[in-house]
Every structure is written in structure tokens, then in C-alpha cells.
N, C-alpha and C positions, 0 to 999 in steps of 0.2 A: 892174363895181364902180363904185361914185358916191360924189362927194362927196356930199351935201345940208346945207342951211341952213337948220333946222328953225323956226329964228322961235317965233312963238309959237306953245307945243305944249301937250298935253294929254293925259288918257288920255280913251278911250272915257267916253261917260257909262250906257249900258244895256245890258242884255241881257233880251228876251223873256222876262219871267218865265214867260208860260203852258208853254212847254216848253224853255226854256233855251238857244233859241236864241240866234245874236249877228244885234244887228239891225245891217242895210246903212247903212256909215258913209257921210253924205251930207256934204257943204260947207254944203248950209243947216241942218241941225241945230249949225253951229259957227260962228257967226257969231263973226267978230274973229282967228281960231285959220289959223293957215297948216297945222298940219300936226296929225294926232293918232294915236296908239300905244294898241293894246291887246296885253294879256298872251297870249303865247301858252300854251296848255291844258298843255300836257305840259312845259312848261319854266319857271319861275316868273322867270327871268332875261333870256330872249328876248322880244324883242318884236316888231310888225309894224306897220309906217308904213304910216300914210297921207297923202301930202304935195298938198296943195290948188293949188298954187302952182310948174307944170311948172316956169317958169324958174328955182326954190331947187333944183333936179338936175342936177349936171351928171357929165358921164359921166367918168369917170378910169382905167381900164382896158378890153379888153375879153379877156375869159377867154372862153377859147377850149379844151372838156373835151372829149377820144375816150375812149369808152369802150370796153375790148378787152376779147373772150371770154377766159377760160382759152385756154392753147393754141394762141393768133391768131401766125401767121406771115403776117408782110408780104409783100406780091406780090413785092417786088426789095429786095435789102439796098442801101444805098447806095454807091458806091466810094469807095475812102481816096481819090482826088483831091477828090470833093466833099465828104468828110468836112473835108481839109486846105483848101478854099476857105470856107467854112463859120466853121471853126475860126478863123480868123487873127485875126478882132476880138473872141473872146470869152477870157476869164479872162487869163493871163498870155501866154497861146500868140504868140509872133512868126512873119510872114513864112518859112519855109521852117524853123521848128521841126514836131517831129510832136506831135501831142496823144497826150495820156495816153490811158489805157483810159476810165478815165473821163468823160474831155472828148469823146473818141469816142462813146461811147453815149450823153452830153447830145446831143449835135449829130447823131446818127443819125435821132432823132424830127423835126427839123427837116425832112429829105429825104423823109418819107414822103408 
């Protein structure tokens, strides 16, 4: 996830009339334009940057997605010691309190 600082933007100017294609958004077809957006197809509300100018990005998260089968059992479940080392700096949980059920299986994914 990123911030960006879009400056001056714009949308696309063309698409390939002969078969409807989208033509390749280049920097020198946008002289003056830091960044430009076209509509995406199936969405009339999304859009898709294209930002000219690396240093208007800057990085503000990084997302980090597993994706698990139906059915996926982890190689080793984690033990309540590391679940309760884990735990101690997240939500309300103090030093030598136990976590909820819940605060247990947030902090279980953490061990895998």
C-alpha cells in the first residue's frame, strides 16, 4: 500500500479506434502531466494510475496475503507459552494475563 502525490493528473487521452484497443500510456504523449488514470472496463468507479514521477510513491504498508486451501492444517500448532509471549503487547492483554480465545487465534497466525 502507498501513499502517492498525484500532481498534475489527467485521464487517458485515446484508445485504438481500429479495434478498441488501449493504446500503451507513455510519458511523452503527456508532456507537463506527473501522473494519468484511465477507467477501468468492468468498473465505471475504479480506476488505474499511472504515475510518471517514481519519487510522488512512497511505500506506506507492506501487505503481506497467505493464501490457504479448504482444509490446510498447519505443520505444528503453536504453544500457549508463545501464544502468551506474543500476546503481552497486543490489545489490552498485560504481562502474566492469559489471552482470550480470541486474542489466541489473532496471535496463532503470527507463529506460523
Amino acid at each position: 500500500v502507498a501513499k502517492v502525490f498525484l500532481a498534475r493528473c489527467a485521464p487517458e487521452t485515446g484508445v485504438d479506434e481500429s479495434g478498441g484497443r488501449r493504446i500503451p500510456i507513455r510519458r511523452e504523449d503527456y508532456e507537463g502531466l506527473s501522473s494519468v488514470y484511465r477507467c477501468v472496463e468492468a468498473e465505471g468507479k475504479q480506476r488505474e494510475w499511472f504515475v510518471f514521477e517514481p519519487s510522488l510513491v512512497l511505500p506506506e504498508y507492506l501487505v503481506e496475503i497467505e493464501y490457504l486451501e479448504a482444509g490446510y492444517t498447519p505443520e505444528h500448532e503453536p504453544s500457549s507459552a508463545q501464544l502468551q509471549h506474543l500476546g503481552t503487547g497486543l490489545g489490552g492483554s498485560l504481562v502474566g494475563e492469559t489471552l482470550s480465545e480470541t486474542e489466541a487465534a489473532d496471535v496463532a497466525s503470527l507463529t506460523r
